[in-house]
C-alpha positions as a Markdown table, in Angstrom:
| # | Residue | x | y | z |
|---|---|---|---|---|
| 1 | Unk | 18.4 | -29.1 | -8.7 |
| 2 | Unk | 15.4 | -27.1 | -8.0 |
| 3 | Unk | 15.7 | -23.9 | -5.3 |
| 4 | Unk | 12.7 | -22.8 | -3.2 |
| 5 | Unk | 10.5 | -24.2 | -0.7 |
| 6 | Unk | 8.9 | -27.6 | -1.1 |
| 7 | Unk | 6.0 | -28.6 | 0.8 |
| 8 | Unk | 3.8 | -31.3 | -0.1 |
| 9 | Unk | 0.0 | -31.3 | -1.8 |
| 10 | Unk | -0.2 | -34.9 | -0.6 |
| 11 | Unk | 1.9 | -38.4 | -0.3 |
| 12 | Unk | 3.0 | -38.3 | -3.7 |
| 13 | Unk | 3.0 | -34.4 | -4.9 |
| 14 | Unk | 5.2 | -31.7 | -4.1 |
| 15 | Unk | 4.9 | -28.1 | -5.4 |
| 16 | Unk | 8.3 | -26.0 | -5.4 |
| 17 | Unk | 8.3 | -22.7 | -7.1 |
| 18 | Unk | 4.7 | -23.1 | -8.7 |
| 19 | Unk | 6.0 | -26.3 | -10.1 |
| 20 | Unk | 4.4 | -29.5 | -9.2 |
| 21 | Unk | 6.4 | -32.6 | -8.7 |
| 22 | Unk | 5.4 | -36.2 | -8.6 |
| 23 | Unk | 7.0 | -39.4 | -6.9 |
| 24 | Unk | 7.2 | -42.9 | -5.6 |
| 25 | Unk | 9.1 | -41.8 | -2.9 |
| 26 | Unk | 10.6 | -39.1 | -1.4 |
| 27 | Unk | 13.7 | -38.5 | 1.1 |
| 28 | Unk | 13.1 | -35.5 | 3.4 |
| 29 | Unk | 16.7 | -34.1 | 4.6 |
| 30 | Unk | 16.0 | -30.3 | 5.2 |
| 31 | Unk | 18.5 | -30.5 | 8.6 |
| 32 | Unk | 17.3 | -28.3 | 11.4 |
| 33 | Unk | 17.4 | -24.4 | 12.6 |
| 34 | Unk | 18.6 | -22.3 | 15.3 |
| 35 | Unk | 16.4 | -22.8 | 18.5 |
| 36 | Unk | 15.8 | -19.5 | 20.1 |
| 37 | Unk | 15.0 | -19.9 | 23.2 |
| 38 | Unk | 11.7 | -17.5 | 24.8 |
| 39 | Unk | 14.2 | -15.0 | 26.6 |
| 40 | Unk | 11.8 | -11.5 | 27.0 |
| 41 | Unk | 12.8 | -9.4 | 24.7 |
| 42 | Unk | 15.0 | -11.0 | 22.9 |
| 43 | Unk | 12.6 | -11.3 | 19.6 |
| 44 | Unk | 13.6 | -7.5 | 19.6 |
| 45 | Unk | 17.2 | -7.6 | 19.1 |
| 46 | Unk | 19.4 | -8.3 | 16.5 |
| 47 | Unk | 21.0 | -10.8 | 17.3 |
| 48 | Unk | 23.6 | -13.5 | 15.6 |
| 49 | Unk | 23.2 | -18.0 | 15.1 |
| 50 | Unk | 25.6 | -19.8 | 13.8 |
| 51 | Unk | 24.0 | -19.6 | 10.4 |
| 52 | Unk | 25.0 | -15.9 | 9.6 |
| 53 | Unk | 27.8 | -15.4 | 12.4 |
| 54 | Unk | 30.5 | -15.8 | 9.4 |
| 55 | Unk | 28.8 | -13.0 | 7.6 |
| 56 | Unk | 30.3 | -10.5 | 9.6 |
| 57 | Unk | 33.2 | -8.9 | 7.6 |
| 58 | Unk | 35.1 | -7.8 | 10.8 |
| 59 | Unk | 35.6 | -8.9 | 14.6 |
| 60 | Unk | 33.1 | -7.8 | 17.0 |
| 61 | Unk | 34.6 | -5.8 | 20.1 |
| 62 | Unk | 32.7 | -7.3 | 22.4 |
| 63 | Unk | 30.9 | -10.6 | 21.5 |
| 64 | Unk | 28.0 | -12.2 | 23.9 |
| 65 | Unk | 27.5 | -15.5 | 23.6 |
| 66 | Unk | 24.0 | -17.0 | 24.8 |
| 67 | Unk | 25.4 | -21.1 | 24.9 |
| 68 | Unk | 27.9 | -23.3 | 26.6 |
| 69 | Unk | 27.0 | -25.9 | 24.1 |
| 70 | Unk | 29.6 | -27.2 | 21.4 |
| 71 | Unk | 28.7 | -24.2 | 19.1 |
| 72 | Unk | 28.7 | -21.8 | 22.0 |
| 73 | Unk | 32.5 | -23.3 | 23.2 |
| 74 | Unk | 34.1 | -23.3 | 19.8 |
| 75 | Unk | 32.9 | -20.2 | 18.7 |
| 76 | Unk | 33.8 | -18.4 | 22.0 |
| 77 | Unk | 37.1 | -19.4 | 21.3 |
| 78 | Unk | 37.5 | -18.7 | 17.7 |
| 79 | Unk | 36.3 | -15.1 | 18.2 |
| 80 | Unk | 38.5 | -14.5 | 21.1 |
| 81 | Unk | 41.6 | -15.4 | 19.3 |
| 82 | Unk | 40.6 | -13.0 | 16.7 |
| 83 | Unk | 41.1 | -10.2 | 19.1 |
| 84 | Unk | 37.2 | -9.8 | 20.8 |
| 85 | Unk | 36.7 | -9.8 | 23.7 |
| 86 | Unk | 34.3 | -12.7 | 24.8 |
| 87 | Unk | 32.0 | -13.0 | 27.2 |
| 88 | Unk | 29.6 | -16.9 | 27.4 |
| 89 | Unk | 26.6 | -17.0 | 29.5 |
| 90 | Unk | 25.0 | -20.7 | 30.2 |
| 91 | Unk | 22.3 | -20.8 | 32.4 |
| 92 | Unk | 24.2 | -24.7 | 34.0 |
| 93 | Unk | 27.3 | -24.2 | 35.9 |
| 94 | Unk | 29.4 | -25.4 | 33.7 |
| 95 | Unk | 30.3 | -25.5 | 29.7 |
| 96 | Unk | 29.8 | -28.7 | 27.8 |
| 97 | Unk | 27.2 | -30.2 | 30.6 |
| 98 | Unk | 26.4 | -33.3 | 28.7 |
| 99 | Unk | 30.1 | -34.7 | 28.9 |
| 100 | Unk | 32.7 | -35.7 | 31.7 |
| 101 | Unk | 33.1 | -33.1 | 34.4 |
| 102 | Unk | 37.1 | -32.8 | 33.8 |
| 103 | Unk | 36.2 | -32.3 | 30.0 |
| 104 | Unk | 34.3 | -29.2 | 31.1 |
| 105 | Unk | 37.0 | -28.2 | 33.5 |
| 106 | Unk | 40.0 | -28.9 | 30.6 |
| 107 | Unk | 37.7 | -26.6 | 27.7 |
| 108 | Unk | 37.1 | -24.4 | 31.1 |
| 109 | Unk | 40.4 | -23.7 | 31.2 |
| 110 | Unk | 41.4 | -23.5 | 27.8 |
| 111 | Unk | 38.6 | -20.4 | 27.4 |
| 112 | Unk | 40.2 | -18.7 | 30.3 |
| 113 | Unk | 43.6 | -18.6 | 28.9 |
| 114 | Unk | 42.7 | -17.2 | 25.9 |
| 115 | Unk | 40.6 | -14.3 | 27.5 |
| 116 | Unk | 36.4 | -16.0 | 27.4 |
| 117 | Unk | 34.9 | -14.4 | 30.1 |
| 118 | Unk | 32.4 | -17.2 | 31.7 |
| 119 | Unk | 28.7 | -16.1 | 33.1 |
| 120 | Unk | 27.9 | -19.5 | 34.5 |
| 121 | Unk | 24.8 | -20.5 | 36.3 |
| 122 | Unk | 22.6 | -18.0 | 36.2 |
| 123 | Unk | 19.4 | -18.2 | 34.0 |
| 124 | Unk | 19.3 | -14.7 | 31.3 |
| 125 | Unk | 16.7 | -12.9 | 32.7 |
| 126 | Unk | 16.1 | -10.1 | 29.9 |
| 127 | Unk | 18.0 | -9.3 | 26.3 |
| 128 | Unk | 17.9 | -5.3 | 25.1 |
| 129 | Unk | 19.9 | -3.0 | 23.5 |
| 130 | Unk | 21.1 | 0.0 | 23.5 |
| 131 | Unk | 21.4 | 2.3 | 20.1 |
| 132 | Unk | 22.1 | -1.5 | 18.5 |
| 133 | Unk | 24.5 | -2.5 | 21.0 |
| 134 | Unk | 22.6 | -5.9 | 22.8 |
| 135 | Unk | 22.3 | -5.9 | 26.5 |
| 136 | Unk | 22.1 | -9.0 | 28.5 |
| 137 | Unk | 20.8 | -9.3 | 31.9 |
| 138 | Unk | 22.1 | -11.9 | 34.5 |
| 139 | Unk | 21.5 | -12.5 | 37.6 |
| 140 | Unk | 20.7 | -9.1 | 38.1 |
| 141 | Unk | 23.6 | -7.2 | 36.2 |
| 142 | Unk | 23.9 | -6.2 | 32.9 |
| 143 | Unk | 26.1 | -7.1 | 30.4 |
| 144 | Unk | 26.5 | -5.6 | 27.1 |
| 145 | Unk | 28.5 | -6.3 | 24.0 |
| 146 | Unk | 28.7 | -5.2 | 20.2 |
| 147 | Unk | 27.2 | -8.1 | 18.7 |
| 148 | Unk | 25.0 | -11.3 | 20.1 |
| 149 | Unk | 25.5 | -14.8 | 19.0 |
| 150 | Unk | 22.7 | -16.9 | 20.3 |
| 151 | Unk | 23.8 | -20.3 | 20.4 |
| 152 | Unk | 21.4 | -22.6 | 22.5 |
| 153 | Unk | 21.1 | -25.5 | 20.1 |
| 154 | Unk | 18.7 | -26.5 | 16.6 |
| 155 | Unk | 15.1 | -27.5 | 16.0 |
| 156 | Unk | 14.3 | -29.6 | 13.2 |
| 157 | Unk | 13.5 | -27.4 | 10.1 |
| 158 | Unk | 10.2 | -29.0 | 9.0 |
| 159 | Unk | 8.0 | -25.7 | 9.2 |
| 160 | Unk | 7.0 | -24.8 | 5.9 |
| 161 | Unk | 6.6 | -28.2 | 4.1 |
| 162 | Unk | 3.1 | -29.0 | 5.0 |
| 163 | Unk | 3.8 | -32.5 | 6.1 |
| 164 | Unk | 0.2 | -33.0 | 7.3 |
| 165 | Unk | -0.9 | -33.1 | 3.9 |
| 166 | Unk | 1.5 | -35.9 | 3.2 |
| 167 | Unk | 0.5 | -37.7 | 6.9 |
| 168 | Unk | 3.9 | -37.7 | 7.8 |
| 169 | Unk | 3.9 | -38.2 | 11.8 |
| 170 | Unk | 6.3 | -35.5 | 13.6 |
| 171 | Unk | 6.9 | -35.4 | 17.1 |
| 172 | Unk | 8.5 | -32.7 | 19.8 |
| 173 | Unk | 11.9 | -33.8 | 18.7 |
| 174 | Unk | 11.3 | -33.5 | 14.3 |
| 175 | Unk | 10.0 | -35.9 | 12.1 |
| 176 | Unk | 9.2 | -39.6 | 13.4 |
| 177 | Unk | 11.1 | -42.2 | 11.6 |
| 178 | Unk | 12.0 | -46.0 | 12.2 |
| 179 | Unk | 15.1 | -47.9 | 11.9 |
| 180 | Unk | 14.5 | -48.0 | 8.1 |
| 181 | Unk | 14.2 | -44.1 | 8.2 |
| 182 | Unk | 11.1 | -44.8 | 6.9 |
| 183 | Unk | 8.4 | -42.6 | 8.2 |
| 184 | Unk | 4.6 | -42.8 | 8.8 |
| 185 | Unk | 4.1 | -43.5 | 5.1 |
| 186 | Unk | 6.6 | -46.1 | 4.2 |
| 187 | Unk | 7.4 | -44.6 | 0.6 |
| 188 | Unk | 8.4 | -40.9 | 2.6 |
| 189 | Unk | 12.0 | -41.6 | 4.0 |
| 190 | Unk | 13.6 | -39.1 | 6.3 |
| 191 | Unk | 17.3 | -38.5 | 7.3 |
| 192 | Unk | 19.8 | -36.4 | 9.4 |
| 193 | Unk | 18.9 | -33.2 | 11.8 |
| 194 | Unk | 15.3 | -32.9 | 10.5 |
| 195 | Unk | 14.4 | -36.8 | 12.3 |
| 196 | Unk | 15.6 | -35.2 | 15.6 |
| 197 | Unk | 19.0 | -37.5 | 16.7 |
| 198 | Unk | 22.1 | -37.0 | 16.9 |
| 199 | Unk | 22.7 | -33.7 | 15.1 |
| 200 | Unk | 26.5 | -34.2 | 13.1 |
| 201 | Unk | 27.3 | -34.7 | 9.7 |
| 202 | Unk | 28.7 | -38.0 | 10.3 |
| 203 | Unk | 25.4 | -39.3 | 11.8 |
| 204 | Unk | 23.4 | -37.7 | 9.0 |
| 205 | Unk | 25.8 | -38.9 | 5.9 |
| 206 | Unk | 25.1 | -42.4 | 7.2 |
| 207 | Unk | 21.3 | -41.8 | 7.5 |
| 208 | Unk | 21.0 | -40.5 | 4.3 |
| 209 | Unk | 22.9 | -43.9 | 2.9 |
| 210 | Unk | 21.1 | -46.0 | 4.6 |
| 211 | Unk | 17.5 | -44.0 | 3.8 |
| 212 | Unk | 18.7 | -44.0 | -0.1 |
| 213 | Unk | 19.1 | -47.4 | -0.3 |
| 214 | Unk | 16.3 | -48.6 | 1.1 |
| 215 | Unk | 13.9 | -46.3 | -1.3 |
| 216 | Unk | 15.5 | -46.6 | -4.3 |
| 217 | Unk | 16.5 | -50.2 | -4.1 |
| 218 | Unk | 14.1 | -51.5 | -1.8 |
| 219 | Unk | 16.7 | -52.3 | 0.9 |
| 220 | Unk | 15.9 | -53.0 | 4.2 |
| 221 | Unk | 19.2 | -51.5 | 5.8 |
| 222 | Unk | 19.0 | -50.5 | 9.4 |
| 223 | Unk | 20.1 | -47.5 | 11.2 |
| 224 | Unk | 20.9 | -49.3 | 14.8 |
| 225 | Unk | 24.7 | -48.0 | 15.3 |
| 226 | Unk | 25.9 | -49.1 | 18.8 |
| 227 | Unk | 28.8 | -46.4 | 18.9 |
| 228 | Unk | 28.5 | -42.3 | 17.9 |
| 229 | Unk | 31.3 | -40.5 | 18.1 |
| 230 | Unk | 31.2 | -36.9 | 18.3 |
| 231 | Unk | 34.1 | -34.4 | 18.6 |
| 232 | Unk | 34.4 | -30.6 | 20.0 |
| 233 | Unk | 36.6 | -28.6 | 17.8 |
| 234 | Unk | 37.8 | -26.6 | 20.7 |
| 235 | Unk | 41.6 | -26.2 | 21.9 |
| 236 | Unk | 42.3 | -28.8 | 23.4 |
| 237 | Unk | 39.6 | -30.8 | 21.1 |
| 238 | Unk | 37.3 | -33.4 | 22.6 |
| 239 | Unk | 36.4 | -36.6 | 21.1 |
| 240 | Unk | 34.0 | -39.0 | 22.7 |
| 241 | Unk | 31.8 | -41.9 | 22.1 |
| 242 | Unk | 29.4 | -43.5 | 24.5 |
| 243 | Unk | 28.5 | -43.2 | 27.7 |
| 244 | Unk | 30.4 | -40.8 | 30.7 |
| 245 | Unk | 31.0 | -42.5 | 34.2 |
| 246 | Unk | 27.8 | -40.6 | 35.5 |
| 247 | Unk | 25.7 | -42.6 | 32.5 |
| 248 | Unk | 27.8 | -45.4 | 33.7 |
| 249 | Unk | 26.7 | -45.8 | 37.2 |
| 250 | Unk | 23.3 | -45.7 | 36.3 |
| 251 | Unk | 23.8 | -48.2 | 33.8 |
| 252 | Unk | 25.7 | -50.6 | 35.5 |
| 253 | Unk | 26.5 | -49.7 | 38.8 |
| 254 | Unk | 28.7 | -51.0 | 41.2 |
| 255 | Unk | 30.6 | -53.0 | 37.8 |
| 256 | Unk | 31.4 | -49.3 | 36.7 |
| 257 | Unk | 35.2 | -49.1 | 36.4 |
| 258 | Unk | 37.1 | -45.9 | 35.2 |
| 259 | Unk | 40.8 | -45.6 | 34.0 |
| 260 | Unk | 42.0 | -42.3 | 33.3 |
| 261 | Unk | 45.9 | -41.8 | 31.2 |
| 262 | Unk | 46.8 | -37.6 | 31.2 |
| 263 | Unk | 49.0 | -36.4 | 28.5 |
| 264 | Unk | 51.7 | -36.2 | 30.4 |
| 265 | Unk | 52.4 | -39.8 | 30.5 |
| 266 | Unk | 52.7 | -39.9 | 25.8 |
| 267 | Unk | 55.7 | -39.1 | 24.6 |
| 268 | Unk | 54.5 | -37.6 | 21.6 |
| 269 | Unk | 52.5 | -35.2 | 23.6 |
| 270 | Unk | 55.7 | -34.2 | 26.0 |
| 271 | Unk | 57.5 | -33.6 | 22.5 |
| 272 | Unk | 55.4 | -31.6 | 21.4 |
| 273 | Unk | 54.6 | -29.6 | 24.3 |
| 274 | Unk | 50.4 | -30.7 | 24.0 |
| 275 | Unk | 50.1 | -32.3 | 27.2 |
| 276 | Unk | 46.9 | -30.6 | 28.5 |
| 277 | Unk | 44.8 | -33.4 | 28.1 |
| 278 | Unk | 43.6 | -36.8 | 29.2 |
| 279 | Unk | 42.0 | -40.3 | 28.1 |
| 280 | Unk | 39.2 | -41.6 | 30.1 |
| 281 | Unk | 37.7 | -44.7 | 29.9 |
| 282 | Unk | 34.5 | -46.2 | 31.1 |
| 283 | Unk | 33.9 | -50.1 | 31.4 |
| 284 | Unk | 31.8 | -52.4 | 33.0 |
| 285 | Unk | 33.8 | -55.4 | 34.9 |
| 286 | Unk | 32.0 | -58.1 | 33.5 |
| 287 | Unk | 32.2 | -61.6 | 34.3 |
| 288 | Unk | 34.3 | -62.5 | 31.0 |
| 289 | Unk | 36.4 | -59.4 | 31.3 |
| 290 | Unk | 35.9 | -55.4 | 31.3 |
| 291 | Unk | 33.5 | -54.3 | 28.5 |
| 292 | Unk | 34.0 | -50.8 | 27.5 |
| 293 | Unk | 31.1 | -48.5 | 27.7 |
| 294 | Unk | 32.8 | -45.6 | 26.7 |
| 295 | Unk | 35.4 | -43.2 | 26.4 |
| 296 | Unk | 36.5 | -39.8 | 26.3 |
| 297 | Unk | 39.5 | -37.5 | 24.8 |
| 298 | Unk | 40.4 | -34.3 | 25.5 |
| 299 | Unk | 43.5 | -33.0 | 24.2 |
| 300 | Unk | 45.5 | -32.9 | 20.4 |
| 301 | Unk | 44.1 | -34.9 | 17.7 |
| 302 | Unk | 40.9 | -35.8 | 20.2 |
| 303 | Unk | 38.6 | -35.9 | 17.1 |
| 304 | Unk | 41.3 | -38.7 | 15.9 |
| 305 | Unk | 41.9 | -40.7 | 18.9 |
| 306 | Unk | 38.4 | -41.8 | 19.8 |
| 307 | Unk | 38.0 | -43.7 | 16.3 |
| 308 | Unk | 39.6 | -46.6 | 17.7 |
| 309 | Unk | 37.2 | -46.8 | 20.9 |
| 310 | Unk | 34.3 | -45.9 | 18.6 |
| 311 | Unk | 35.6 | -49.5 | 16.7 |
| 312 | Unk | 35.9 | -51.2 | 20.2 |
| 313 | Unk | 32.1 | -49.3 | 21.8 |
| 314 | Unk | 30.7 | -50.7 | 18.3 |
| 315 | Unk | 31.7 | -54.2 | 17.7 |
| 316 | Unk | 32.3 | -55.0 | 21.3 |
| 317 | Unk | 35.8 | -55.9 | 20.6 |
| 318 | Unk | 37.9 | -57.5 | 23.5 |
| 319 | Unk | 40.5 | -55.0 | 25.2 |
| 320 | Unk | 43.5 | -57.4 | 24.3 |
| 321 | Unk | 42.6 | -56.7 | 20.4 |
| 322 | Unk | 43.4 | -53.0 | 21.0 |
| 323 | Unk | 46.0 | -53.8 | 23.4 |
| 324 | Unk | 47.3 | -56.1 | 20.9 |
| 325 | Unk | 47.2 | -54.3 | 17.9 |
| 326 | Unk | 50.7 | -52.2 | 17.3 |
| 327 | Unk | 50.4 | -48.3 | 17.2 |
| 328 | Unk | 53.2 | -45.9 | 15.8 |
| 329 | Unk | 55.6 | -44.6 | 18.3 |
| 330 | Unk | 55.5 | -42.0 | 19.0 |
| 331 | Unk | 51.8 | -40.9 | 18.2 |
| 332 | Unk | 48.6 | -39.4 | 20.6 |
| 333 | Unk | 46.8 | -42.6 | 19.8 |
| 334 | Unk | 49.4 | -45.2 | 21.4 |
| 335 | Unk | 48.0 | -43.8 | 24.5 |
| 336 | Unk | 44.7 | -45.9 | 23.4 |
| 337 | Unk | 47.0 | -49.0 | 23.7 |
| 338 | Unk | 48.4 | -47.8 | 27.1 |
| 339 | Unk | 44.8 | -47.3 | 28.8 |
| 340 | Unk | 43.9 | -51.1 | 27.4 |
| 341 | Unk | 47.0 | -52.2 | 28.9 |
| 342 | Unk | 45.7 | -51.0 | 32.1 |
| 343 | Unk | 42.6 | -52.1 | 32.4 |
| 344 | Unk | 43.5 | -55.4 | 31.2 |
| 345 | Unk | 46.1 | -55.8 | 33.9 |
| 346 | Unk | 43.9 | -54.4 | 37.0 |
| 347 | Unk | 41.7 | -57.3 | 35.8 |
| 348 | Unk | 44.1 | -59.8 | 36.1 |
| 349 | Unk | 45.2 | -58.8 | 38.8 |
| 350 | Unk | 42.5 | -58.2 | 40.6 |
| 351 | Unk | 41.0 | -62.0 | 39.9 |
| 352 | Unk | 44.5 | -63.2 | 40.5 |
| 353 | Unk | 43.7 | -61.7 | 43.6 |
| 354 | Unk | 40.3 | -63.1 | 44.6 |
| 355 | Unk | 41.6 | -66.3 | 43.8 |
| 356 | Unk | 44.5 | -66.4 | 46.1 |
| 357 | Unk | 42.2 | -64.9 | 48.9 |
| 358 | Unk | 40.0 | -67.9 | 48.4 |
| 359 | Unk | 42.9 | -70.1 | 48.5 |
| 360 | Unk | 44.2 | -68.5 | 52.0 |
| 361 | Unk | 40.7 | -68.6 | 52.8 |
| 362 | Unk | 40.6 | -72.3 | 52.6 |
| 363 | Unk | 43.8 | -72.9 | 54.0 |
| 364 | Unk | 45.9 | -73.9 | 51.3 |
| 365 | Unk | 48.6 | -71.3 | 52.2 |
């Protein structure tokens, strides 16, 4: 293990500390930075990411958070529970944009109750401060808090390696890479936030399998997943995996089906008093049956539910094998079986349907 900055000489030397290093190939996984976005005067403030937020050795009195993002959400909450007061500002009317309207409304709601004050909508206009204390300004008013946490998402962290000298390709989103993770020079290998995808540790660990393999062995493994789950560590958590019904009807259409199960309906949720939450479920109706597109969960154990429509989203399993399978009684996941059992019967019954309609149709009743 060698500590300091790397950055290449050319494809097959790399200098770190004064020390030059040569290889026959190379695996670039140097993950990604804060993006700040080009707020005026915010190069002038001090200001917190979520690199150095857990540096501070006490809770701020006021915290300002720039970000409705996951970072921005779960950090909101975790400071407010820890007795700040918590004010998020998102320039989109809503947190969490990117998933299922109710899954915004749910972590919404959840900030609410524990005392997140929400600035939604309105682009930041100007960041100052006042004798160290930052001062937002939005939509006209000012806002002003003891300590900023600037949370609007990561940029791939390929500045100071000198990746021209190398002719490694990059592109807007980090460095270019194909399904082997190899990039523009075949024996340069790539892997996790720095190639620009999905940015979670999960995504990355499997990259950087796949991207080891193939260098040191020769392999020719592929990175092609069909199904990435993600989770939001928020209370309630989220968990989802592929598309939302808005993704949906552009997909597919008119075929877009939707079945949504709230907590209310699982036992193990009303035992526990955790029913603030919901499963929802997007499928296509497909001539040999529904084919799941994607689903979302939003409530206790979320990040553990979804597995089992991640296995579905990913090897295009038929419903009946997750309606089929026996869960644990009482758990959160059985309502996975329960949503399958739904769809499966609105499809039956809806063709049982169509098919007596044909037969009044023709007379035969």
């Amino acid at each position: 293990v060698i500590e300091g900055h790397a950055r290449f000489l050319d494809p097959y030397r790399i200098e770190v500390e004064d020390k030059v290093i040569c290889g026959k190939s190379f695996l670039i996984a140097s993950g990604a930075v804060p993006a700040i976005p080009p707020i005026p005067g915010l190069a002038g403030v001090a200001y917190h990411t979520h690199k150095n937020i857990f540096e501070l050795e006490q809770a701020p009195a006021h915290l300002l958070v720039l970000g409705g993002g996951p970072v921005g959400v779960e950090l909101a909450q975790a400071f407010a529970r820890l007795g700040s007061r918590v004010t998020l500002i998102a320039v989109l009317d809503r947190v969490l944009p990117l998933e299922e309207p109710e899954t915004s409304a749910a972590v919404a709601t959840a900030l609410n109750r524990d005392g997140v004050d929400l600035a939604l909508g309105e682009p930041v206009s100007e960041v100052t401060s006042d004798g160290g204390a930052p001062r937002v300004r939005v939509a006209g008013a000012w806002l002003e808090g003891d300590v900023l946490l600037v949370a609007t998402g990561r940029s791939p962290n390929t500045g100071h390696m000198q990746l021209e000298q190398a002719g490694v390709e990059t592109g807007p989103h980090g460095i270019k890479v194909d399904t082997f993770l190899r990039t523009s020079q075949p024996h340069i290998f790539a892997a996790g936030d720095v190639t620009g995808s999905y940015q979670l540790t999960h995504y990355a660990s499997k990259q950087a399998v796949i991207a080891t393999r193939n260098a040191l062995l020769r392999g020719r493994s592929r990175m092609e997943p069909a199904a990435i789950p993600w989770a939001v560590f928020t209370d309630p958590e989220v968990g989802r995996v592929g598309m939302t019904e808005t993704q949906a009807l552009r997909s597919v259409g008119a075929r877009t089906g939707v079945k949504i199960r709230n907590f209310d309906q699982v036992d193990r949720a009303v035992a526990a008093g955790k029913t603030a939450g919901f499963l929802k479920v997007v499928f296509e109706n497909g001539f040999r049956g529904p084919q799941i597109l994607g689903a979302t969960v939003v409530g206790e154990n979320a990040s553990e539910s979804i597995h089992e429509w991640a296995l579905v989203v990913d090897r295009r399993l038929h419903l009946a094998d997750l309606a089929g399978a026996m869960h644990i009684y009482p758990t959160y996941s059985l309502v996975n079986q329960m949503v399958a059992w739904d769809i499966l019967t609105g499809h039956y019954l809806a063709g049982w349907r169509r098919s007596f309609l044909r037969f009044v149709r023709r007379g035969r009743f």
